[in-house]
C-alpha positions, 0 to 999 in steps of 0.5 A: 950647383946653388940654388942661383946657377939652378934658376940661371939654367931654368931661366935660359930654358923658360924666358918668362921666369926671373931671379928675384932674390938669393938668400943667405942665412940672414936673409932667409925668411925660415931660418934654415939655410945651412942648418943640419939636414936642410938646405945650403942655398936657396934662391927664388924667381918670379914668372911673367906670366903671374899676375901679382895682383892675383897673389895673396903673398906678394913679398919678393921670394914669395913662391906665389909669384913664380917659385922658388930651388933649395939645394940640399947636400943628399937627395935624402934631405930635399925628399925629406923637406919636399914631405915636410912642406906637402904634410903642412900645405895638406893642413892648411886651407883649401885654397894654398897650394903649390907645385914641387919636384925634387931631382937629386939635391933640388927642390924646385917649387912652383906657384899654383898660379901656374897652370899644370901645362906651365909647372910641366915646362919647369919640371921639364927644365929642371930634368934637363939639368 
């Protein structure tokens, strides 16, 4: 599956959720899509229930205003990048945070606007796929 259909399925099962971008390697703000141990697609979305005018980021994809699932050729490499990203986030200040989940080749992550009962929802969704 790409990070796209991810979403579409997300979104079937949680109506607030929106696709708001797909990146490709040129459009990808970090420079990693497609390169060696990292994701081959990655996409992002917003959820409704997000006030944007409570988000310090509000750049379309920010993962603030809903979330965002790179997909990675192996588990391996999406645990690896879910680490990478919880290691850097534990660095910054207090206040930056967010949710993630990894289910096989997925890495599904979620806004800290989301209250624990709505990152519950998607990681839920993101079990069923």
């Amino acid at each position: 599956m790409t990070a796209e259909q991810v979403i579409a399925r997300l979104a079937a099962r949680i109506p607030t959720a929106r696709s708001s971008i797909v990146y490709s390697a040129q459009t990808d703000p970090n420079q990693l899509l497609g390169t060696p141990n990292l994701y081959v697609s990655k996409a992002a979305f917003t959820d409704t229930r997000i006030d944007p005018a409570q988000a310090k980021d509000t750049e379309i994809g920010s993962v603030e205003l809903g979330g965002s699932v790179e997909v990675f050729l192996d588990e391996a490499d999406a645990r690896a990048r879910k680490q990478y990203i919880d290691e850097t986030i534990a660095d910054l200040p207090i206040d930056v945070s967010e949710y993630s989940y990894v289910r096989g080749q997925v890495l599904l992550r979620l806004s800290r606007r989301l209250p624990p009962e709505q990152a519950a929802e998607y990681e839920s969704a993101l079990d069923a796929l």
